[in-house]
KOLVO-961655 format. One record per residue (C-alpha): x negated, y, z negated. Coordinates in steps of 0.2 Angstrom, whole numbers, plus 5000, padded with zeros to 4 digits. Each point is the difference from the previous one (the first is absolute). Layout:
XYZ/...
END
This chain:
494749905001/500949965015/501350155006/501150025015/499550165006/499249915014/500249815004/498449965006/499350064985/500249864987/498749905010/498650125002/500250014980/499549844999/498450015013/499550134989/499549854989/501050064986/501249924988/501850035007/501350024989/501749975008/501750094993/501549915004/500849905015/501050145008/498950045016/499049825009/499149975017/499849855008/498749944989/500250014985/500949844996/498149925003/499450124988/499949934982/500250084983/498750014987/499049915016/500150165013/500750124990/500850044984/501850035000/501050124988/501850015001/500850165006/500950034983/498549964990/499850124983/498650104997/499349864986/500349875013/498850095013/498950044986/500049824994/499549935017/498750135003/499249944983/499949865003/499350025015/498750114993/499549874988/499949865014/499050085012/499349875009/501849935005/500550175004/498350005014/500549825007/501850065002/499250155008/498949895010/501449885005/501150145006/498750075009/499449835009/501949975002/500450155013/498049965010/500649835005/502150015001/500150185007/498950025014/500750105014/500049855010/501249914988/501050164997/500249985021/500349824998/501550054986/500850115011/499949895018/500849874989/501450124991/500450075016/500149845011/501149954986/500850115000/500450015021/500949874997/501550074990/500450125013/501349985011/499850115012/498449995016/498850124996/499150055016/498550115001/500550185008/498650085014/500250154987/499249914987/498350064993/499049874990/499750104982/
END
């Protein structure tokens, strides 16, 4: 299960190779829009019941060859959309983007250190 403790975290649960289940909507990242339910993961609203949760990890029990391709999926998923280098190519974009909302010049001071 996906927390938010840390927000790197919810993609190493997925290159553990591990079925994810993810509970609710209220914290994203950039890439989770291009992930799919029952595809990548499996989704389980926030304010599900006990039975709810219960239900879904039955089934999920009793279908455990879909529960491996979701894993599989979610897995392959993160290996080929969230390399560093297009985690890198995100932000240049966001930030160029970005530059251009600013009304202000920005100029590089000598003081500067690259981090």
């Amino acid at each position: 299960m996906r927390g938010v403790a840390a927000s790197f975290r919810f993609k190493h649960l997925f290159l553990c190779g591990s079925l994810v289940l993810h509970f609710g909507e209220e914290w994203t990242e950039f890439y989770y829009g291009a992930l799919k339910p029952w595809v990548h993961f499996v989704p389980i609203a926030s304010d599900a019941s006990q039975e709810e949760i219960l239900a879904i990890m039955k089934f999920l029990n009793e279908n455990d060859r879909l529960s491996q391709e979701i894993a599989k999926n979610g897995q392959e998923f993160i290996k080929s959309h969230l390399r560093l280098k297009d985690v890198r190519c995100y932000w240049r974009k966001l930030l160029k983007k970005y530059s251009k909302l600013l009304k202000y010049d920005f100029e590089v001071q000598p003081s500067y250190h690259e981090i």
